[in-house]
Structures are given as structure tokens and as C-alpha cells.
C-alpha positions in Angstrom: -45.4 10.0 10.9 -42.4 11.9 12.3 -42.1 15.8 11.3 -40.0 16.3 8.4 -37.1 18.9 9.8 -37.1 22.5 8.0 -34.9 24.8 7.6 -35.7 26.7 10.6 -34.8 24.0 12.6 -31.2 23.8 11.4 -31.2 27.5 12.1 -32.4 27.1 15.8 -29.9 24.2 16.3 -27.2 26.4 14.4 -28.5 29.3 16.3 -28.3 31.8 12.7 -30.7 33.0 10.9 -33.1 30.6 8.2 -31.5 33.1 5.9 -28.0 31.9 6.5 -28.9 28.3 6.5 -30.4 28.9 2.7 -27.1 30.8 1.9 -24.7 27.7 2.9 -27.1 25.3 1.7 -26.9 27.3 -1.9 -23.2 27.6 -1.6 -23.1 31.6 -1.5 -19.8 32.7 -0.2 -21.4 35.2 2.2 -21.2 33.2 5.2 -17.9 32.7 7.6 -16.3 30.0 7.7 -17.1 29.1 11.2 -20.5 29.7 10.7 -20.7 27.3 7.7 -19.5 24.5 9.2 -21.8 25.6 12.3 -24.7 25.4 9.9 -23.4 21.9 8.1 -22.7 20.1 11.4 -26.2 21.1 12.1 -27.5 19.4 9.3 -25.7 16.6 9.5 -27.0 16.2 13.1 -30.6 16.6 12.2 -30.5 14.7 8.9 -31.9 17.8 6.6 -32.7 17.6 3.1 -33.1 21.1 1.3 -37.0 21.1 -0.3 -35.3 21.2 -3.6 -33.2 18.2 -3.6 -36.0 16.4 -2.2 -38.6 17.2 -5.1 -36.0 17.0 -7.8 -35.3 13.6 -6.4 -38.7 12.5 -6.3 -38.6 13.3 -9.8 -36.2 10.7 -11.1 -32.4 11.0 -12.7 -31.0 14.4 -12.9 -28.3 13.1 -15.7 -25.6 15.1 -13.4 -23.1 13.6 -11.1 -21.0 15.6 -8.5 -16.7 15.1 -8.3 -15.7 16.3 -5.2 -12.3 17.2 -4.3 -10.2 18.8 -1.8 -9.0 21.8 -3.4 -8.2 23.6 -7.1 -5.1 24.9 -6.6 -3.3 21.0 -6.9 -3.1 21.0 -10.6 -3.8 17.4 -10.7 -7.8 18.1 -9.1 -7.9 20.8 -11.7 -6.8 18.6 -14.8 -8.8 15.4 -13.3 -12.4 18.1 -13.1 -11.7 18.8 -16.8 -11.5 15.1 -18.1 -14.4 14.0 -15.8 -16.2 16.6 -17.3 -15.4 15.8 -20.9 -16.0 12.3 -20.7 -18.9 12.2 -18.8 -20.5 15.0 -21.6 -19.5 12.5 -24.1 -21.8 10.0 -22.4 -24.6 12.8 -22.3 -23.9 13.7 -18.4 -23.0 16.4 -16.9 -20.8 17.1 -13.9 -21.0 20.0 -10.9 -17.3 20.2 -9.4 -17.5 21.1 -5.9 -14.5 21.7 -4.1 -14.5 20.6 -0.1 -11.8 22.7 1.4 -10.9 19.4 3.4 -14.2 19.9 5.2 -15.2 16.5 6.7 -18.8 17.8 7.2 -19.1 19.0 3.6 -17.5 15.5 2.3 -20.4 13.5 4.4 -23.3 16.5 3.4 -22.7 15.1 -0.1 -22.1 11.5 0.1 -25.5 11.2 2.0 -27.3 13.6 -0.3 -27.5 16.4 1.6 -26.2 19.2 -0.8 -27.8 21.8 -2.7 -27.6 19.9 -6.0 -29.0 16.9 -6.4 -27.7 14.3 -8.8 -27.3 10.7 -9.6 -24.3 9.8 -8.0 -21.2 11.6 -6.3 -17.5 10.8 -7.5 -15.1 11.9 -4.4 -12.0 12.2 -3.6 -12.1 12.3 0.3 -9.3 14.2 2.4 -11.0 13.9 5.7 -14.1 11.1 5.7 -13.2 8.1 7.5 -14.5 4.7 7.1 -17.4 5.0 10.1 -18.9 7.5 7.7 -18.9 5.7 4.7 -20.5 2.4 7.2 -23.1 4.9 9.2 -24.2 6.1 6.2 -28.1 5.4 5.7 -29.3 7.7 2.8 -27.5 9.1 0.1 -26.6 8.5 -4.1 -24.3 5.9 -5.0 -20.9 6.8 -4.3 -17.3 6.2 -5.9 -14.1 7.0 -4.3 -10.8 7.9 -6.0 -7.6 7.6 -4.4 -5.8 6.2 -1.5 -7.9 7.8 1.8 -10.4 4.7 2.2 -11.0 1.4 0.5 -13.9 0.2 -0.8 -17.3 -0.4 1.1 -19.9 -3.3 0.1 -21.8 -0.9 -1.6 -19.4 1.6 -3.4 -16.3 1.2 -5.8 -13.1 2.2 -4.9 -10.5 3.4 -8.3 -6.7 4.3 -7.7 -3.4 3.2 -9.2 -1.7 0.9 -6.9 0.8 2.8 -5.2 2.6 0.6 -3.5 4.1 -1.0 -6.6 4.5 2.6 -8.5 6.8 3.5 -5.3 8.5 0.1 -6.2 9.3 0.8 -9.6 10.6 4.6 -9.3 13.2 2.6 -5.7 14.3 0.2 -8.9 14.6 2.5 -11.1 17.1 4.5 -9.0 19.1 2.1 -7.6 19.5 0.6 -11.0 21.0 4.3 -11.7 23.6 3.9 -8.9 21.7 5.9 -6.1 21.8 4.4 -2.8 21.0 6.9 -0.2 17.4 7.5 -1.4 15.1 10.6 0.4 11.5 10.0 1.0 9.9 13.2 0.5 6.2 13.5 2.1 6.1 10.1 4.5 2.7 9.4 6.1 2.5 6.9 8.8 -0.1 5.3 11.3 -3.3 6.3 9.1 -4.5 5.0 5.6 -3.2 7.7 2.8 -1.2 8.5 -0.3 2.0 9.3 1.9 1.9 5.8 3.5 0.9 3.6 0.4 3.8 4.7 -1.1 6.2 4.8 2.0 5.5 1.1 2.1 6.5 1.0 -1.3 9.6 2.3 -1.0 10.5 0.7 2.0 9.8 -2.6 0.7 12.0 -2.5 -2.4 14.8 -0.5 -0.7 14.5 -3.3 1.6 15.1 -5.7 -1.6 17.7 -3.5 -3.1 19.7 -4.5 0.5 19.3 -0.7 1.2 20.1 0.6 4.8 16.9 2.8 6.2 18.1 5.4 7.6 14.6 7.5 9.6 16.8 11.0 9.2 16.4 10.3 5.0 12.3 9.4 5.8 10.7 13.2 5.8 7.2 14.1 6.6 5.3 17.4 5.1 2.7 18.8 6.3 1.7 20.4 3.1 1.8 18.3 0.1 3.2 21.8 -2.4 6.0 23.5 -4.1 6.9 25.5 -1.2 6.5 22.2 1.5 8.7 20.1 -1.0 11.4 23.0 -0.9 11.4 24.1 2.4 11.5 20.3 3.9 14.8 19.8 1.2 16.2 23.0 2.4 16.2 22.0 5.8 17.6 18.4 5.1 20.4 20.0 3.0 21.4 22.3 5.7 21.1 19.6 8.2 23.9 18.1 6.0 21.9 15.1 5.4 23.7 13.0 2.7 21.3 11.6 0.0 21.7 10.9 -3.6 17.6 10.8 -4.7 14.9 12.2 -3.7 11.2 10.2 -4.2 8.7 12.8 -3.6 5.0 11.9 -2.8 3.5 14.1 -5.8 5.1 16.3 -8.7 4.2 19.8 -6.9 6.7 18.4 -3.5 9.0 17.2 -6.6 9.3 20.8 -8.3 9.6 22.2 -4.9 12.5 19.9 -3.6 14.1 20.5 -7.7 13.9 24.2 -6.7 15.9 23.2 -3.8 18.5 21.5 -4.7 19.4 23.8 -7.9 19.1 27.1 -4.9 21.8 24.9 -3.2 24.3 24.6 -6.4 24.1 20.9 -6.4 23.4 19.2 -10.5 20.0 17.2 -10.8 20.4 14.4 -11.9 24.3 14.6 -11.1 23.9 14.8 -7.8 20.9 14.2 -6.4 18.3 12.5 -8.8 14.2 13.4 -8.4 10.9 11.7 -9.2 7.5 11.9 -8.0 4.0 11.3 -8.6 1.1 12.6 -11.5 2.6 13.7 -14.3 1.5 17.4 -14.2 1.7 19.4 -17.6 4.2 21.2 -15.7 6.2 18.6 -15.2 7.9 18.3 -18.8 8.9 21.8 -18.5 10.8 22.0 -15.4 14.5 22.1 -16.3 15.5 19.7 -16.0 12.0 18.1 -16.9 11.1 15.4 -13.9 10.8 11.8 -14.2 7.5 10.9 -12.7 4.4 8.0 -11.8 1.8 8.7 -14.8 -1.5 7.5 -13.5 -3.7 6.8 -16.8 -6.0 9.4 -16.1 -8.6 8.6 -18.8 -8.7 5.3 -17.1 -9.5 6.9 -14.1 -12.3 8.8 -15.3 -13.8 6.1 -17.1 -14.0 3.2 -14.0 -15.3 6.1 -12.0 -18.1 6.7 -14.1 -18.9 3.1 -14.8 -19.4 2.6 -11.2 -21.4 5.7 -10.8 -24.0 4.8 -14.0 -23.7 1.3 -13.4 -27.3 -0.1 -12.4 -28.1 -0.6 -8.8 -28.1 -4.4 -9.1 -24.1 -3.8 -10.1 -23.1 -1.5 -7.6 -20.8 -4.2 -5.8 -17.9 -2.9 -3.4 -14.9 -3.5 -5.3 -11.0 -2.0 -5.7 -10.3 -1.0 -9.5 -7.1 -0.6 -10.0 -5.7 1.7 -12.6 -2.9 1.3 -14.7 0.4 3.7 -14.4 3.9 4.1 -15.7 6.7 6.0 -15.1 7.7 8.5 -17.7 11.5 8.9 -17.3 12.9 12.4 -18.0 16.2 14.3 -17.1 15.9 14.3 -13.1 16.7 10.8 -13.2 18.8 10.2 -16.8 
């Protein structure tokens, strides 16, 4: 019967101390950065599992679950933590938030079971897995992915609005306002994401709308905020770049490029109309308020946590799509 790897084998292979390999395992923010993900890569690589997870396992259902997300600081990962939480107490759970930093390592540590808390099942929204881990995968609780990173696997649900069509509706909804030179604000291409669902999207029905694509109007970010949104508009503006709309991948790249164009003196909707994506609180009090995609969020949370309590025997692979709607407000009227 092979050796069952300790802790003090992680710290040889991570070449720290047990002492540090406890403190990242428990989530203490008393180790660097580079030494965490040192000490998680190490893990990974050896297949560890902390004593503790491994006896509370043993022991049958913890009644928690685990959401994972990339970061806080996105209002819409903050506001999705509170729901999940709230519904899943109503249905006598509980749920640890644990935020991944866009750490692939940390994203596969606890999709194969290999964080410090152990619980029934992890709900994830991935920023750096790729589809070989979810497939390698051998161990681990059942898993449910939100969003638009990876699709489903045979063995674990997929739930996200379909963005294509929500990209669709907001190009409509434009050109049915008299806008014709329409800005895509966060474009993502050559990799499954957010970006490039609803790129496709918009391409598609600006293609119906006999639209010209011009690639100057098509504008990647590299950071999906209020200050990428407005610096990417600044720069299109003073590239004189002519454009009538601007269709920005989330509400935070929305408020950034509305920040923009009122810096700049032109009139929203006037002059250059803007929508994007989530429906942030803060989005009915920009001025004026944006028009955006409303995923229904409650939706969400509650086809994530039916896959992740459904029984084993139901735990088919399978895309849930969740309803949306776009709440029109004085960017685009």
C-alpha cells in the first residue's frame, strides 16, 4: 500500500518549511506570494490532502459548499457571494467564499479537494482552469461552474446566461435607436471567454443590421474595470475614432467609458449611446443611469446549487442556461 504523502513532503518538494506548508494550506496571509503558489504547485504535483480534510471527509457531509471566484473588488462577485450565501442558508447550508486571485493552481487545489475546508461540493467561477483540468481530474467534490470560461464536462453542470444572444439584443436595440457605428468595448478572441461570447454576438447581429465592421471600432482591454473602460475610450476618442455607441463587456468597462465620454464634453445618449453587462446597483445611479444585460441572478444561484445538492446518480454534464433582460435606462433613451 503506497505511503500516504505528509506535509513534510510538500515542504521538501517546496523546499520551505512544514510550518509554511500548514500556513498556505490554512489560508494565513503570512506567506509571499511566490512562495504560495511554490507550496500549491507542490501539492498539486504530489496529490496532498491536509489530515483534516481527509478525516472530516471520512466523516460524511459537511452541509457547506465552497463559491470560488476571481476577485472581490468586481461588484458583481461581491453581490453574487451574498445571494449564494442567503439562499443556500435558506436551504440549511452554508457557504465559505474563497477568493482565487486568478491563481490557476488555487482554482484546481479546490476543484480536486485539496483545500483546507472540506465541503460537499465547490461552485466556481474559473479565470484561469482550462478544460485538461477539469478532464485530468481524478478526485475531488462535485463541481459546478458559472460563466463563460469552460463548458460543461460529463460529470459537472455548467450555469451562465447565453451571451451571445444578450450581445444580440443590446446590437438591436441600438441600431433600432439610429446608431450605426457601434464600439465594442472589451473584445476577446482565439480563447473561450466572456469577451468572445459576446464579440460573436455582436458581430453576428451587426452583421444582420447590414453594419460595416470596422477592426479600429473592435477594442480589447486588458483589465475588465472602470479605469480600463476609460482609458481604452480615452484613447479611441483622441485617436479620432468616430462611433455613435459603445457595447461594453461588463457595467464596471461601461461606467469607465461613461466617465469618458462626459471628460470629453460629448452628451450620452446624444452622442454616443452606452450599455453593458450585470446590472450592478451602481448602475442605476450613474448619471445618466446605464442601460444594461440583467442576468437573473437568483436564477443563477439557484441552478448552481441544485447541481451541487443534486444526488450523485443526477450529477449529469449539462449547460443551464439562465434567463436575462436588458433594463433600458438613459445611456441609450
Amino acid at each position: 500500500m503506497a505511503r500516504r504523502v505528509s506535509i513534510k513532503d510538500v515542504a521538501e518538494r517546496a523546499g520551505v518549511s512544514w510550518k509554511t506548508v500548514s500556513n498556505v494550506v490554512n489560508e494565513r496571509p503570512v506567506v509571499r506570494p511566490e512562495t504560495r503558489e511554490r507550496v500549491l504547485a507542490a501539492i498539486e504535483e504530489l496529490g496532498y490532502v491536509p489530515n483534516q480534510v481527509g478525516r472530516e471527509l471520512r466523516g460524511g457531509p459537511t452541509g457547506s459548499l465552497a463559491l470560488v471566484v476571481p476577485e472581490l473588488q468586481n461588484p458583481y462577485f461581491a453581490r453574487l457571494a451574498e445571494r449564494m450565501q442567503a439562499a443556500a442558508r435558506a436551504r440549511g447550508r452554508t457557504v465559505s467564499v474563497e477568493v482565487s486571485l486568478h491563481s490557476a493552481a488555487t482554482e484546481r487545489a479546490h476543484i480536486s479537494g485539496r483545500s483546507s475546508r472540506p465541503v460537499d461540493a465547490v461552485v466556481i467561477s474559473p479565470s484561469a482552469l482550462t478544460a485538461e483540468d477539469l478532464r485530468d481530474r481524478t478526485s475531488g467534490p462535485p463541481v459546478v461552474l458559472l460563466g463563460e470560461m469552460l463548458l460543461a464536462a460529463p460529470d459537472i453542470v455548467h450555469v451562465a446566461i447565453d451571451n451571445v444572444a444578450s450581445a444580440s439584443e443590446v446590437v438591436r436595440h441600438l441600431v433600432a435607436a439610429g446608431h450605426r457605428r457601434l464600439l465594442f468595448l472589451g473584445a476577446d478572441e482565439g480563447r473561450r471567454s466572456t469577451g468572445a461570447d459576446r464579440l460573436v454576438g455582436f458581430r453576428l447581429a451587426s452583421a444582420e443590421a447590414g453594419l460595416d465592421e470596422d477592426p479600429a471600432l473592435i477594442r480589447h482591454v486588458s483589465d475588465w474595470t472602470r479605469e480600463g473602460g476609460r482609458d481604452e475610450i480615452a484613447a479611441a476618442l483622441a485617436e479620432g475614432l468616430d462611433f455613435d455607441a459603445v457595447v461594453a463587456g461588463n457595467d464596471l468597462l461601461a461606467i469607465g467609458a461613461l466617465i469618458a465620454l462626459l471628460d470629453a464634453g460629448l452628451r450620452v445618449p446624444e452622442g454616443v449611446a452606452v450599455v453593458g453587462w450585470d446590472d450592478l446597483v451602481e448602475a442605476a445611479w450613474t448619471r445618466p443611469a446605464l442601460t444594461t444585460v440583467a442576468p437573473d441572478l437568483d436564477a443563477l444561484v439557484a441552478a448552481a446549487l441544485d447541481a451541487a445538492l443534486a444526488a450523485p446518480a443526477e450529477r449529469e454534464g449539462v449547460e443551464r442556461v439562465i434567463a436575462h433582460r436588458l433594463v433600458e435606462r438613459g445611456t441609450t433613451r
